[in-house]
C-alpha positions in Angstrom: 0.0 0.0 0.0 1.2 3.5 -0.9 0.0 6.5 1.1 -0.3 9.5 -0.5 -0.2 12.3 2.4 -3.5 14.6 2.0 -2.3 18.2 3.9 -4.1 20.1 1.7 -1.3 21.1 -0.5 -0.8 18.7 -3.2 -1.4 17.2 -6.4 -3.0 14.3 -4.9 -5.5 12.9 -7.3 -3.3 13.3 -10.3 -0.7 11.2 -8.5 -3.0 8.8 -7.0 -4.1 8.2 -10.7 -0.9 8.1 -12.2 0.3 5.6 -9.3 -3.0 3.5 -10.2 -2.4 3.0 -13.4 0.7 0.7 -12.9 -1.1 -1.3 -10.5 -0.4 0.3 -7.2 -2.8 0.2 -4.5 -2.8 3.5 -2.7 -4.5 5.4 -0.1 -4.8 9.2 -0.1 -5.0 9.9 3.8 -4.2 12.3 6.8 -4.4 9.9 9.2 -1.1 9.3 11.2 -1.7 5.2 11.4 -2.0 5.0 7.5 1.4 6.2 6.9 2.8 4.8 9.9 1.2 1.3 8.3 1.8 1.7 4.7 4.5 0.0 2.9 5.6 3.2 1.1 4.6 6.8 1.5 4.5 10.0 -0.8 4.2 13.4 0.6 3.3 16.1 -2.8 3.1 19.6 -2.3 2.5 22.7 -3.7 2.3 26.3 -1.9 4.5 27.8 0.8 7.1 26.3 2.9 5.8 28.1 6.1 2.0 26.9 5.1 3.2 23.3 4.8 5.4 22.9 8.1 2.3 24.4 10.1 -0.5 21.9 8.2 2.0 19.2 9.1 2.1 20.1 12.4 -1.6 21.0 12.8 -2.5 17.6 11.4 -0.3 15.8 13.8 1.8 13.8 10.9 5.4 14.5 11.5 5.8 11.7 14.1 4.0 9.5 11.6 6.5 10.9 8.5 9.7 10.3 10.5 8.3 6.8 12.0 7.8 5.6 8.4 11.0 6.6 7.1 13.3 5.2 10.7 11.6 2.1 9.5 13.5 2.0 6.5 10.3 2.3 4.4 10.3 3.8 1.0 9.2 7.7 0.9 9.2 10.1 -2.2 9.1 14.0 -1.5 7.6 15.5 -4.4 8.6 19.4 -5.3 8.0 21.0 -1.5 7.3 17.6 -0.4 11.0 17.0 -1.1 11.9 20.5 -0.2 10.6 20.2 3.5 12.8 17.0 3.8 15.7 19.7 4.6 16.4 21.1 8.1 15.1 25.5 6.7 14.3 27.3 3.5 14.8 30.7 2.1 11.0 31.2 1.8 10.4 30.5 5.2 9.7 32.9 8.2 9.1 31.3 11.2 9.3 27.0 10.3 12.4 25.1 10.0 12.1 22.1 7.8 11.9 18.4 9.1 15.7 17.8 9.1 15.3 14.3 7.5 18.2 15.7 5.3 20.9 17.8 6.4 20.6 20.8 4.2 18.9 24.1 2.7 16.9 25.6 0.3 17.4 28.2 -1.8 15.9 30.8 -4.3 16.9 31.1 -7.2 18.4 34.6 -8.1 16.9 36.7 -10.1 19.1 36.7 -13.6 18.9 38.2 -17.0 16.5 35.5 -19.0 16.2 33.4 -15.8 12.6 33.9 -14.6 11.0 33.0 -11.5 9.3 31.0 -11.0 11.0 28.7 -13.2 8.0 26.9 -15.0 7.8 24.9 -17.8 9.9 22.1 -19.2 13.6 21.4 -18.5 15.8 18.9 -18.5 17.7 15.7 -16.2 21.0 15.9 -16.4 22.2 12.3 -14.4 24.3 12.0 -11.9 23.8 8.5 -10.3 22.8 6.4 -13.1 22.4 3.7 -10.0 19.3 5.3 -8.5 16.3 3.2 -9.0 13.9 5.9 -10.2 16.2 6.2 -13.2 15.9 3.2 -14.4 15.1 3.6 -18.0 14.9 7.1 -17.9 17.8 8.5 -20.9 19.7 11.5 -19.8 18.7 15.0 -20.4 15.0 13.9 -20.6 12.5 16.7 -20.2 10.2 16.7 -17.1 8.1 19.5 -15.8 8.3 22.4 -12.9 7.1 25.0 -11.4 8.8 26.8 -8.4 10.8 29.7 -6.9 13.0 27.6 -4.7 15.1 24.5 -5.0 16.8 21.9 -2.3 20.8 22.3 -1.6 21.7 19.1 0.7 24.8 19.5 2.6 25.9 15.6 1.3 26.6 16.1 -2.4 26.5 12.0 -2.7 22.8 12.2 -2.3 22.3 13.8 -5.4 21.2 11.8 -8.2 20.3 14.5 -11.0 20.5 18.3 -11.5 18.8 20.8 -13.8 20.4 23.7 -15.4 18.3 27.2 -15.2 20.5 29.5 -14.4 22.7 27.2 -11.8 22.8 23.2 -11.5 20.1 22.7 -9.0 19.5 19.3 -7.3 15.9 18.1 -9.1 16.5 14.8 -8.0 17.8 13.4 -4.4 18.4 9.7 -3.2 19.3 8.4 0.3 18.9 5.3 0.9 14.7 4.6 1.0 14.1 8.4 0.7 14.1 10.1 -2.6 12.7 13.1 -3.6 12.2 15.3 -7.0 12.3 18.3 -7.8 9.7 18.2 -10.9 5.9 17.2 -10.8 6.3 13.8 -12.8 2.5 13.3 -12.9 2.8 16.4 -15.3 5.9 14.8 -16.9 4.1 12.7 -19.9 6.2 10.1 -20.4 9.3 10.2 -18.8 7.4 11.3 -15.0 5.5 8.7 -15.5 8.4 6.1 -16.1 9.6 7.4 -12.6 6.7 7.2 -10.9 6.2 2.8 -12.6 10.0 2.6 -11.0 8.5 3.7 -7.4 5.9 1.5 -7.7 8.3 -1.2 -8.4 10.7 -0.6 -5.7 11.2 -3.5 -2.9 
């Protein structure tokens, strides 16, 4: 069972479907035992890094999120699902992250044909061709974002792929059962949806 974390600010249903489709049985839940319970869990997200940490909170699911993944279980952070993995963020005012990850986030700078938000389509470029959500996935394929801010982990061996808009930003991280992205791969045709089979598939 895969549980797809519903703090009102995510994709969900376009995930839940995209999940589905490759056979996965999922839940879409808020309840702390779910994710505690589930084989593997996905937290989405979309929205402000201060908004997130307090729904989080307010929900009562961070004991639940850092149970699931001291259990070894498999967890995918998706956009500010993965960015709340690190301990703060640029965007932030008053919430620090959930320190699964040592590490920051950052925004990107404003540059001369670099607008933010970066939105649109952009490419992979590979770092670890061993992670397991790459499998089958060619380098410099084209997936799909939209956001102001991006994750810088302390421990550059958890990075699996960057993007280039400006700067190489991490758009895809991998540590041990955690991995997170960067992209919205149930907006990412073909090649998000590769990634997301290759979750499914994971032991």
């Amino acid at each position: 069972m895969i549980a797809i974390i519903d703090y009102g600010m995510g994709n969900i249903h376009s995930v839940q479907k995209a999940l589905e489709h490759f056979g996965a049985k999922t839940v879409v839940t808020n309840n702390p035992k779910d994710i505690e319970t589930s084989d593997k869990a996905i937290l989405p997200g979309v929205g402000a890094f201060d908004d997130a940490m307090s729904e989080l909170k307010k929900q009562k699911l961070i004991a639940a999120l850092n149970k699931h993944i001291r259990q070894k279980k498999t967890f995918l952070g998706i956009c500010l699902g993965m960015q709340l993995l690190l301990q703060n963020s640029e965007e932030a005012n008053k919430s620090d992250g959930l320190g699964i990850l040592e590490g920051e986030v950052r925004r990107f700078l404003d540059r001369k044909g670099f607008a933010v938000p970066h939105m649109g389509w952009n490419q992979l470029k590979i770092k670890n061709k061993n992670c397991p959500l790459l499998k089958d996935t060619p380098d410099n394929s084209y997936v799909y974002f939209c956001h102001s801010y991006y994750p810088q982990p302390k421990d550059k061996n958890i990075i699996a792929a960057v993007t280039d808009y400006g700067v190489d930003f991490t758009s895809i991280l991998w540590q041990d059962n955690i991995y997170g992205v960067q992209f919205h791969p149930e907006k990412s045709q073909q090649t998000g949806l590769k990634i997301l089979e290759n979750f499914v598939n994971l032991c």
